[in-house]
C-alpha positions, 0 to 999 in steps of 0.5 A: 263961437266962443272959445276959450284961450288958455286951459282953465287950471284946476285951481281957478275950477276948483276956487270957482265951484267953492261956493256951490256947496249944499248947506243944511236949512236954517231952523229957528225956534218958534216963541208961540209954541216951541216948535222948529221953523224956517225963519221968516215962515209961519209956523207950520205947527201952530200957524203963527207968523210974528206973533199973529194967526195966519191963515193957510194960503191952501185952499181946496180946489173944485 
């Protein structure tokens, strides 16, 4: 079993767990209708996507 030789200090733990911070979602606006949106998704307000209609990948189950 592995294990460790030296204590990991608190600054190479620290510089390690820098980049796992939680950052807001990226929100462009749409050019058809004006609406937010995530870049490179339809546009959950008027379904397009790239300046074509999309239709939605739901379907209702039996």
């Amino acid at each position: 079993m592995a294990v460790p030789k030296r204590k990991t200090s608190k600054s190479r733990r620290d510089k390690r767990r820098a980049t796992h911070a939680i950052s807001a979602p990226r929100v462009n606006v749409c050019p058809n209708c004006g609406q937010p949106k995530r870049p490179h998704h339809a546009c959950a307000n008027c379904g397009t996507y790239k300046g074509r209609e999309v239709e939605p990948l739901r379907i209702d189950a039996p």
